[in-house]
C-alpha positions as CSV (number, residue, x, y, z in Angstrom):
1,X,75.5,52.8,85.9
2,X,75.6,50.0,88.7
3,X,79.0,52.3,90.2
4,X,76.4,55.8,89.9
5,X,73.6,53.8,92.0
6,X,75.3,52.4,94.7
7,X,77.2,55.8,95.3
8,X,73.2,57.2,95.4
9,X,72.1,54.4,97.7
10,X,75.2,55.2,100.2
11,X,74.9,59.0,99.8
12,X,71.3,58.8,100.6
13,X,71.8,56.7,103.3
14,X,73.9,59.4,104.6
15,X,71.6,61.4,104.3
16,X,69.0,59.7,106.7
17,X,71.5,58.7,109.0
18,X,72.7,62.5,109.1
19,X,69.2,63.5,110.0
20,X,68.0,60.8,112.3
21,X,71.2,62.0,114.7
22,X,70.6,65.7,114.4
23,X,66.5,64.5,115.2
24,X,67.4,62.7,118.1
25,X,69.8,65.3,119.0
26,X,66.9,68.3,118.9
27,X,64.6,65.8,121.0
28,X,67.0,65.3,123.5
29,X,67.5,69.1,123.7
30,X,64.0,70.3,123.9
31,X,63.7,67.7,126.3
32,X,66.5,68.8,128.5
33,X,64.9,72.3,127.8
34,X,61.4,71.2,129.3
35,X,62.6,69.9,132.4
36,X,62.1,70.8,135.3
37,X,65.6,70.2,136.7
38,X,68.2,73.0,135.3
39,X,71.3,71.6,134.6
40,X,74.1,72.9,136.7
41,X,76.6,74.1,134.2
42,X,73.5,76.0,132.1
43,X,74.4,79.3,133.2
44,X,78.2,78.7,132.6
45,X,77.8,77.3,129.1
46,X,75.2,80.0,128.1
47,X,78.3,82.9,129.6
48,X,81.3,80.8,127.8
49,X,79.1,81.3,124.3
50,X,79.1,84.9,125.4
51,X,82.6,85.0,126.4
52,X,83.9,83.5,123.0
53,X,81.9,85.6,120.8
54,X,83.2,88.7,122.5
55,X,86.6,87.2,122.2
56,X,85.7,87.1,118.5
57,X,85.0,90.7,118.1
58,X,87.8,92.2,120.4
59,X,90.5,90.1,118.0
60,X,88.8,91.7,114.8
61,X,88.5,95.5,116.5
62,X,92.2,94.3,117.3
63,X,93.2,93.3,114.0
64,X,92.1,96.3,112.2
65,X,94.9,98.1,113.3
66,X,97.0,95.4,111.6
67,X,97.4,97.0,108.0
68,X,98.5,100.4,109.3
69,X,102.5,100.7,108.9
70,X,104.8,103.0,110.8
71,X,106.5,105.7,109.0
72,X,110.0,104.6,107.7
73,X,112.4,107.3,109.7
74,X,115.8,107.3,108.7
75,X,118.8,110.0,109.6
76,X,118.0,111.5,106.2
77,X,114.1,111.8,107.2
78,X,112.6,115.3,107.8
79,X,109.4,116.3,109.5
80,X,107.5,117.0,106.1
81,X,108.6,113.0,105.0
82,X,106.9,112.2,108.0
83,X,103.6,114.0,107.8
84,X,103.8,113.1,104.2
85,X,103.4,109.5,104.8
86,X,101.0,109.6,108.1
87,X,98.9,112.0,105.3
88,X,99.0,108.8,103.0
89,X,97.4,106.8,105.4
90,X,94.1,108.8,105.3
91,X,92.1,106.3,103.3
92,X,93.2,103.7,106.4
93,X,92.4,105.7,108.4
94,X,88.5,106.2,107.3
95,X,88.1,102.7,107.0
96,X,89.3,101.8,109.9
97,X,86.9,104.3,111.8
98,X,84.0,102.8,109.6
99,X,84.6,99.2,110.4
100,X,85.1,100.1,113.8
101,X,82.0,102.0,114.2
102,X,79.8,98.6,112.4
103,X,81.5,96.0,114.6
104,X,81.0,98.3,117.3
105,X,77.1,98.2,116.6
106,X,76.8,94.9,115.7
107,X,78.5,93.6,119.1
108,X,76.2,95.9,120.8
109,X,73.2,94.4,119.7
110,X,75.0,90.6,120.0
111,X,75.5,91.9,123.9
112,X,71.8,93.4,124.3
113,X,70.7,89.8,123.1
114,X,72.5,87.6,125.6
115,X,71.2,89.6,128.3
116,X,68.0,88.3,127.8
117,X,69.1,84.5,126.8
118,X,68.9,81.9,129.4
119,X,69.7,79.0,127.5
120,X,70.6,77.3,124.2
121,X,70.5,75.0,121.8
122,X,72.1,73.6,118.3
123,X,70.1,76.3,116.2
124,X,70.9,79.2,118.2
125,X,74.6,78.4,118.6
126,X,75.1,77.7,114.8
127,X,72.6,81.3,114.4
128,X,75.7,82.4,116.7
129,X,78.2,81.3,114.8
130,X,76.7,83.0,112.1
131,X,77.5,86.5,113.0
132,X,80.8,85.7,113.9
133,X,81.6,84.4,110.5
134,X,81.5,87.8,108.5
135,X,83.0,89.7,111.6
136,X,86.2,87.6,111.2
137,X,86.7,89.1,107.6
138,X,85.8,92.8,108.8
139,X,89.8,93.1,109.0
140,X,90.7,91.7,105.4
141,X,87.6,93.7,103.5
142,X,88.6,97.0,105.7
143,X,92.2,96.9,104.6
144,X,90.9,95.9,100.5
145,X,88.5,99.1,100.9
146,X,91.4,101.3,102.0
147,X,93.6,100.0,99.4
148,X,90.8,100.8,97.0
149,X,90.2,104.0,98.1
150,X,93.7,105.0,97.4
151,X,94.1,103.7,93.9
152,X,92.0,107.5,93.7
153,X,95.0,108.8,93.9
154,X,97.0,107.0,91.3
155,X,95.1,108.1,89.0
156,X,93.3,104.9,87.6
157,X,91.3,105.2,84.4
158,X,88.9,102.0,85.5
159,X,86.4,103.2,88.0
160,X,85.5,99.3,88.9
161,X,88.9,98.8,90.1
162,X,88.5,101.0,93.2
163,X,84.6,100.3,93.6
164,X,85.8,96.6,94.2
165,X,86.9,96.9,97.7
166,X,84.2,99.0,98.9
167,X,81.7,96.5,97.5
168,X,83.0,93.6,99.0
169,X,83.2,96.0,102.2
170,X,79.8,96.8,102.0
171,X,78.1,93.0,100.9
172,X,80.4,91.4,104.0
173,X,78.5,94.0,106.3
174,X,75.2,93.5,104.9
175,X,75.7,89.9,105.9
176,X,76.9,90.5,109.4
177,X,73.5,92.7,109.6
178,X,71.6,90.3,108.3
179,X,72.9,87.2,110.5
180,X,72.5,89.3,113.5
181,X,68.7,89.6,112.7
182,X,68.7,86.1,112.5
183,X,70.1,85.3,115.5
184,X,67.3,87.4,117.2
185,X,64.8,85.8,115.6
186,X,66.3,82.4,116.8
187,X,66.9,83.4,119.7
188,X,63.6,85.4,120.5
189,X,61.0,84.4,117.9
190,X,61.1,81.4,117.2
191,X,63.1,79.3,120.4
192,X,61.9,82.4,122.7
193,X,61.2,79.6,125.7
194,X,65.2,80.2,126.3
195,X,65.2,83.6,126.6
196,X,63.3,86.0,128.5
197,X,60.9,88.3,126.8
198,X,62.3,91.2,125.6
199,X,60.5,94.7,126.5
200,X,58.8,95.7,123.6
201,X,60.1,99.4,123.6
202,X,63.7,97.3,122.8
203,X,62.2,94.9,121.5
204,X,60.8,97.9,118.8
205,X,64.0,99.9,118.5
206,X,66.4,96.5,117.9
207,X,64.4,95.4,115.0
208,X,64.3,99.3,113.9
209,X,67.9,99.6,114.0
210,X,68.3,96.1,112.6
211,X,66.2,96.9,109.2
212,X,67.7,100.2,108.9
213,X,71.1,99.1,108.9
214,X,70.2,96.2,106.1
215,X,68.1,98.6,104.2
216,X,70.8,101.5,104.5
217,X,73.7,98.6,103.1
218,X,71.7,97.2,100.7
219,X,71.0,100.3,98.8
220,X,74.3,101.3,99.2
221,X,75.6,97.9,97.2
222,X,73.1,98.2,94.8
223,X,73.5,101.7,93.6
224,X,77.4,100.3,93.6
225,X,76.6,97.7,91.1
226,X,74.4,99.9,89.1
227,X,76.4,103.4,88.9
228,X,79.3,104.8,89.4
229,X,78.6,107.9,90.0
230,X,80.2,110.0,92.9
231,X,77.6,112.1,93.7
232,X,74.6,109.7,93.6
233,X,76.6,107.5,96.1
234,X,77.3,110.3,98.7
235,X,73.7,111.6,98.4
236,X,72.9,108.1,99.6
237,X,73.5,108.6,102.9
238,X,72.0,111.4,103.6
239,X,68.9,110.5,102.2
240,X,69.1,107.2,104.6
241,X,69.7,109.5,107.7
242,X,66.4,112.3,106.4
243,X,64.4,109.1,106.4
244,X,65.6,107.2,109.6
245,X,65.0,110.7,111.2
246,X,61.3,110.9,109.9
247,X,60.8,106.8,111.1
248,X,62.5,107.4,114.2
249,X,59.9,110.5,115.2
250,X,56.9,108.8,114.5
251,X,57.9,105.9,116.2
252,X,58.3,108.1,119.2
253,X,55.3,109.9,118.5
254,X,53.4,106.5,118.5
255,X,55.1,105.4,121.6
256,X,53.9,108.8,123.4
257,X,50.5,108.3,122.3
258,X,50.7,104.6,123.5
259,X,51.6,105.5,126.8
260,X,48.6,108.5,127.4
């Protein structure tokens, strides 16, 4: 009992200790934040964040491409061996397109964000960090979806088998969607004295495109989980697009009526 207490006492004193430092850490930043004087390497720190994030994202776009092999051509090979195999890469290929076109959008809205941030602190690099953290397994996720996708083929009695990949594809998307939210609201909401204020037409259309996309994910996971059912999935998605179409016109509407 004496051993369990005293490894209490220290962990708990860890504990304070831990959060005294990252205290004095946050009043040191806010106070850097507050003054007058900028610091001379603001700008360049804020643009290296920037700089390595899109680093981040160019290596997983990059690394999508990883999983697809070359066709095997020997002097016994003939043109239909050849089409046969590019043919067999199909399922690749739609994955690939898919996880191009999501880390596509979510760098898009990471870039429209740092145009507006001017400076940073702990909270908003770790938000950063964040999005990167489900980007990185885009590549891994988009080659288990494609391997999934082709167990079709092979005729596998177990429906869960090839479900796997594309719910794994799907939840690792939802939480790059989600993180990216978050590090808006860091960056604008709640710490929005580092960035400048966001016009509220973009302002309106990031957090519209923001929900949709976690709505649209989360549905699609969930009706994974709960059915396996080919034709309830694909009507999914066009029941997401009928009712982005309706929300998008009547935020247009309102934003005509706004204006006059």
């Amino acid at each position: 009992m004496r051993c369990y207490g005293k490894t209490f006492c220290k962990v708990t004193k860890l504990y304070y200790f831990c959060k005294l430092t990252f205290n004095k850490m946050s009043r040191e930043e806010e106070q850097q934040q507050n003054s007058p004087e900028k610091h001379p390497k603001q700008d360049f720190q804020v643009e290296r964040l920037a700089f390595f994030s899109d680093a981040v994202f160019a290596i997983a776009l990059t690394l999508l491409v990883v999983e697809f092999k070359a066709p095997e051509i020997t002097n016994a090979t003939t043109f239909d061996d050849v089409v046969q195999q590019l043919f067999d890469l199909k399922f690749h290929f739609v994955a690939i397109l898919l996880s191009f076109f999501l880390i596509t959008s979510f760098w898009m809205q990471h870039h429209q964000l740092f145009k507006y941030i001017h400076n940073y602190n702990t909270p908003i690099i770790v938000a950063n960090m964040c999005v990167l953290l489900p980007i990185i397994f885009f590549p891994f996720t988009t080659a288990f979806f494609a391997e999934s996708l082709a167990t079709i083929e092979r005729s596998i009695t177990n429906p869960d088998i090839y479900f796997l990949g594309f719910k794994l594809f799907l939840i690792n998307a939802f939480f790059a969607a989600s993180a990216v939210y978050v590090f808006y609201w860091f960056a604008m909401v709640k710490y929005k004295e580092l960035s400048f204020e966001m016009p509220k037409k973009e302002r309106i259309k990031f957090n519209f495109n923001s929900y949709f996309s976690m709505f649209f994910i989360a549905a699609m996971a969930v009706i994974l989980f709960l059915t396996n059912n080919i034709l309830i999935i694909i009507a999914v998605p066009y029941f997401a697009l009928f009712i982005r179409i309706i929300v998008r016109r009547k935020i247009v509407k309102s934003e005509k009526a706004a204006k006059v």
